[in-house]
C-alpha positions, 0 to 999 in steps of 0.5 A, spaced: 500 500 500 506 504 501 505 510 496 499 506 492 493 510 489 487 505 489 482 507 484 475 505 483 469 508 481 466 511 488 471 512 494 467 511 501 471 515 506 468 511 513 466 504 515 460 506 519 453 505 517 452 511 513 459 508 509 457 501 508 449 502 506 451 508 501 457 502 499 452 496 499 447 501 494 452 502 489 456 495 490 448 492 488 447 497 483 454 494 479 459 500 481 466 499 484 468 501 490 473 504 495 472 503 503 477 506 507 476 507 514 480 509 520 479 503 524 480 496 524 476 491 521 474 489 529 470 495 529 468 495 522 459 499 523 464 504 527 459 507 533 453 503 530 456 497 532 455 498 539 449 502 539 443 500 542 438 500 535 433 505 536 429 507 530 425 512 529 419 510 524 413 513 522 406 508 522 409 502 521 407 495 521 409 495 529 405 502 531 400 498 528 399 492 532 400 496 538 395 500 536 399 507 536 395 512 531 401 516 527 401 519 521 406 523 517 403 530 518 403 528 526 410 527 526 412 533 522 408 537 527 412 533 533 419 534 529 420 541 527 416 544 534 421 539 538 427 541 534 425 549 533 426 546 526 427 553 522 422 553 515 427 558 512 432 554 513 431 550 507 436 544 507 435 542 514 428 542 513 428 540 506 431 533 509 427 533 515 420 532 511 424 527 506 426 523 512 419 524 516 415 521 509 420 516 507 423 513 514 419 507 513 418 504 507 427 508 505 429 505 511 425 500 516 423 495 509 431 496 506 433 494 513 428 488 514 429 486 506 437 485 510 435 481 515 434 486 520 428 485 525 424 489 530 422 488 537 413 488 537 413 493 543 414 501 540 418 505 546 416 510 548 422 517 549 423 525 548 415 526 550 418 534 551 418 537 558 416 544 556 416 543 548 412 537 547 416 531 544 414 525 540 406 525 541 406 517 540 411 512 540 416 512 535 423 509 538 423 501 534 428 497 538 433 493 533 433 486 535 439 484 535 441 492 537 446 496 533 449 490 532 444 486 529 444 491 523 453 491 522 451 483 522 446 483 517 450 487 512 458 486 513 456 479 509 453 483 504 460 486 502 464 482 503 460 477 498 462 484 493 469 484 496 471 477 494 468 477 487 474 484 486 468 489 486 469 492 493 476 494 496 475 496 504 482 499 507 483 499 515 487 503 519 486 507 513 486 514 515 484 520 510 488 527 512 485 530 506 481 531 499 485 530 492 482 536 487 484 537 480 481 541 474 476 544 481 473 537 481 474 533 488 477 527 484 479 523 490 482 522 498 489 521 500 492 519 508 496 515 511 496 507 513 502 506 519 506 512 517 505 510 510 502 515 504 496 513 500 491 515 495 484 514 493 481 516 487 474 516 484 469 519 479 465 521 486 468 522 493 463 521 499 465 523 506 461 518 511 467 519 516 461 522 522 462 528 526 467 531 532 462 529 538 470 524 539 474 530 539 473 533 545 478 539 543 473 540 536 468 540 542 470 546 547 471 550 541 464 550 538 461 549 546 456 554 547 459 558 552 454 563 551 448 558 554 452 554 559 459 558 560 465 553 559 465 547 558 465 540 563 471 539 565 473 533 563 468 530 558 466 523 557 466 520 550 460 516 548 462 517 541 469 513 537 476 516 537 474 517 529 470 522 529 474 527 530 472 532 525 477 532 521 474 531 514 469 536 516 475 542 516 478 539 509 471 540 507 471 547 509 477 549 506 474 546 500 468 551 501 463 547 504 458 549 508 459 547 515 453 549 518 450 548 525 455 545 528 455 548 535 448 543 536 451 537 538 447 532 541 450 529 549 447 526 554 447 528 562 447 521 564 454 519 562 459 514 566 466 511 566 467 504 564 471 501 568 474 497 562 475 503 557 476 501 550 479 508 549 481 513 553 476 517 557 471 512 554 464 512 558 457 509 558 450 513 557 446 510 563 438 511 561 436 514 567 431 511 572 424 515 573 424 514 581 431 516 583 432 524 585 437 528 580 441 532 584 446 537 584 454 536 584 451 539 592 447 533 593 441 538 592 435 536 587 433 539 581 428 542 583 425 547 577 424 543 575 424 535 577 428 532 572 427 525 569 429 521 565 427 520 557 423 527 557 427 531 554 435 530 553 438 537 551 433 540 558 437 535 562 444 537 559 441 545 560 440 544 568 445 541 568 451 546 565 448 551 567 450 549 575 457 552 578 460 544 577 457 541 571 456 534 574 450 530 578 448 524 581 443 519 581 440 517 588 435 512 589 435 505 593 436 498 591 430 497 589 429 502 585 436 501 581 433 494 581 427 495 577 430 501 572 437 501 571 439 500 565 445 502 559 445 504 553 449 501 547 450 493 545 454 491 550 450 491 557 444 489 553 446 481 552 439 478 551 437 484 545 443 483 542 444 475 542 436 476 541 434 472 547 426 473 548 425 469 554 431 473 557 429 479 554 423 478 558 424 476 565 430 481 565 423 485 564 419 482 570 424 481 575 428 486 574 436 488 573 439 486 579 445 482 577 447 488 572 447 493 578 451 488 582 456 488 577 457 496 577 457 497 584 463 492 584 466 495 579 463 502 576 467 507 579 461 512 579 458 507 583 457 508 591 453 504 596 451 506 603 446 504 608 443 511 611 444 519 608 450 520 612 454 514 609 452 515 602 453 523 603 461 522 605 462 517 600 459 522 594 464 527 597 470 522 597 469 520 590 470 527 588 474 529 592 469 535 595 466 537 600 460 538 597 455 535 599 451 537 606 449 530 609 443 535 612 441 537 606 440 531 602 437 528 607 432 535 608 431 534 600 430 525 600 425 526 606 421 532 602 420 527 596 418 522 600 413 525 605 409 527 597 409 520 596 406 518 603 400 523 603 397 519 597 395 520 590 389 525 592 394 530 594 401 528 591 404 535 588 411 533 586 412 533 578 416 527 578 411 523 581 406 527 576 411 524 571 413 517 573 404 516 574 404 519 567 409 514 564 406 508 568 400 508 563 404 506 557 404 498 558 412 499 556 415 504 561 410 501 567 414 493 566 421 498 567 418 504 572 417 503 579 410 504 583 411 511 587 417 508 591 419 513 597 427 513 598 428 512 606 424 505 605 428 501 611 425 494 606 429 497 600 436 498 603 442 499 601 441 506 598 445 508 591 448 514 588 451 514 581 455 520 580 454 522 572 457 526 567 456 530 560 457 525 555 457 526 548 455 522 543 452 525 536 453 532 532 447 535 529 449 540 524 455 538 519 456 539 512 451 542 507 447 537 503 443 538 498 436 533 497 442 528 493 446 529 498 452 533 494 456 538 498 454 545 497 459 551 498 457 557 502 453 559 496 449 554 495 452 551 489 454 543 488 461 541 489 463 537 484 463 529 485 463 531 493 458 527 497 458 527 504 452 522 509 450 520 516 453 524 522 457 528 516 452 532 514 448 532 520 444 527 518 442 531 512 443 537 510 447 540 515 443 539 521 435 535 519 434 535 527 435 543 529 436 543 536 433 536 538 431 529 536 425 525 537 431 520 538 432 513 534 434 519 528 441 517 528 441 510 525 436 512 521 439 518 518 445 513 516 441 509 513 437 514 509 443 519 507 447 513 504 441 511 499 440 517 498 447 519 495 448 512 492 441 512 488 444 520 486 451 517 484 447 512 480 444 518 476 450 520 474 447 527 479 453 531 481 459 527 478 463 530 472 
């Protein structure tokens, strides 16, 4: 490979989702193609192959046998009052009408034609605190999470990679884009400290965003909403997605737009097993426990609970003096409703185990605590508030936590309860009696459980942090996902997909997403600018 230029019809610059669904269209359609990703084959799918598989869709064959009423009109109405999607800004908005009309039949049937499954029950996330959010559930569970996906496609390219028609190159990472005669014509990096090249009739950037570099990230940080940013960070995303592609593209004249929205997740913690440097989990936050403050002190303007609304929590959180919190709850809560998101710590999804899936369901997740009490090191235990309070200030190394006033906040909370449904005024409880209506979230979702319940002892407190995960915006997309320039204009044989472009064009959720858009958007990105390629739009 040293000094070698690898030609080929397309050039694919990343081997996650996007990348291999844009390859797969091409490869299928009789193109060859070039991948090049920055990884190791390993981790071929790049941050989708250890995801958890949510999928946004629009009344599909699932809504329906739940009995869910969705329509098209309903969840654009949900997608741009959620995002404060802008009408004026065209691209963004163009996508988010072409991903709301499509996603079912572009991206659930494609994917399901691959093998993919889907879990009957619809969950049920980002109903909105003060701007309402998904209206119904939409959020589709792959069976087999992000994983099953990679694992129904990797097959399908090799097949094309043994018959000559695919080159894939790992550890392959792109520094820059090739032009000649003002068309981009191809790539160029380095494999082990030895030089390559890339060229095609047409370019595709599907190399994700910045959400792994967190240098990229306290650049564009909004310091003006949340001050500086968490000092540190965890990584919910992959080292790869360092934004590099995205500069070589604006040096280019690409649009780079709305990059300053990034999608994080307040319930971030460390693995203890890292897989890369500061590399962290993102806990899905149980409804019962109290978040607090770094001072031990619950949010209280409002509560905050989980699966709400995302970018609320993150706001509350980094607009505190430390920008961290804690989960605090008892055994029996952590029990019923702790889980993580991702592949790893979901074993009976990914390996598609129904039963499993289901006692998991009804018994609760004990085992699965036990293992992050042991080894979590966000994790502390104690068996009264004076014990749990000195532990959290030792794991931070603070005095922060006034034992006094935890308890003063605990106690509150669990005196609402006591009074009984008829005169409970706490919009937590409010909340959590709302969530128990939906048969998904009342099997995961405890029955107005007090704190200081001796029979549900020991008490649990997770410190959590800011994690990122995804960027919103990106390069500019047009509706064939070209890269336009700041003018508006196509780049000549330039495409960009996935996370690259913001999902399309530049950013199709605006400020928030109704979740399961991501994986959905690299599906549909990808088809999109392989059917555009196929057409010969854009390439010359």
């Amino acid at each position: 490979m040293a000094g070698n230029t690898n030609e080929a019809e397309v050039v694919v610059i990343g081997g996650g989702l996007a990348g291999m669904v844009t390859a797969l269209e091409l490869l299928d359609a009789g193109k060859r193609v070039v991948m090049l990703d920055a990884s190791t084959r390993a981790r071929f799918g790049g941050l989708a192959l250890w995801s958890f598989g949510g999928m946004f869709f629009v009344d599909s064959p699932e809504q329906r046998k739940n009995g869910i009423k969705d329509s098209v009109d309903l969840a654009m109405s949900d997608w741009v009052r959620y995002g404060e999607l802008d009408p004026a800004d065209i691209w963004p908005y163009r996508w988010a009408e072409a991903y709301v009309n499509r996603c079912t039949e572009e991206v659930r049937d494609w994917l399901s034609a691959r093998d993919v499954s889907f879990f009957r029950a619809v969950n049920w996330t980002e109903r909105g605190y003060y701007v309402p959010g998904n209206s119904v559930p939409r959020f589709h569970i792959v069976w087999g999470t992000g994983e099953g996906i990679i694992l129904a496609l990797i097959p399908r390219l090799e097949a094309h990679e043994r018959a000559g028609r695919l080159q894939i190159h790992f550890n392959h990472r792109v520094d820059g884009l090739t032009q000649a005669a003002g068309r981009v014509v191809g790539c160029h990096g380095t494999n082990s400290g030895k030089a390559f090249e890339a060229r095609g009739d047409a370019i595709v950037i599907a190399a994700g965003g910045i959400a792994g570099n967190h240098d990229k990230v306290r650049e564009i940080w909004p310091r003006d909403q949340w001050g500086d940013p968490p000092e540190p960070m965890l990584n919910g995303s992959i080292p790869e997605a360092d934004g590099r592609l995205l500069d070589r593209a604006e040096e280019l004249g690409a649009n780079i737009t709305h990059l300053e929205k990034m999608w994080n997740y307040a319930a971030g913690i460390r693995h203890w097993a890292p897989e890369f440097p500061n590399y962290g989990l993102s806990l899905v936050p149980g409804k019962s426990a109290l978040w607090m403050n770094y001072q031990g002190r619950r949010f209280v303007d409002p509560p905050l609970v989980g699966s709400y609304d995302t970018l609320l929590l993150v706001d509350q959180i980094c607009r505190e003096k430390k920008k961290y919190s804690w989960l605090v709850m008892n055994r029996k809560i952590a029990d019923k409703e702790f889980a993580v998101s991702g592949a790893e710590f979901n074993a009976a999804v990914r390996e598609k185990k129904l039963l499993a899936f289901v006692l998991r369901l009804l018994k609760g997740n004990g085992e699965q605590v036990q293992e992050f009490i042991d080894h979590c090191p966000d994790f502390v235990t104690a068996n009264s508030v004076a014990e749990l309070a000195g532990k959290m200030n030792a794991l931070t190394g603070t005095d922060d936590v006034d034992a006094a006033l935890l308890e003063r906040d605990i106690g509150a909370y669990d005196a609402n309860i006591a009074r009984g449904r008829k005169f409970q005024n706490d919009d937590q409880l409010r909340r959590i009696a709302h969530v128990r209506q939906y048969l998904g979230d009342r099997l995961r979702t405890c029955n107005m459980q007090p704190i200081l319940d001796p029979n549900a002892m020991p008490l649990v407190a997770i410190r959590t942090q800011i994690l990122t995960r995804k960027s919103l915006g990106g390069i500019q997309v047009d509706l064939d996902a070209k890269v336009l320039d700041k003018a508006g204009n196509p780049i000549s044989n330039l495409f960009a997909v996935g996370e690259a472009c913001g999902f399309g064009g530049g950013g199709m959720h605006g400020k928030r997403a109704l979740e399961g858009t991501f994986l959905g958007g690299c599906v549909y990105s990808g088809r999109v600018a392989a059917r555009a390629i196929q057409r010969g739009q854009g390439v010359r």
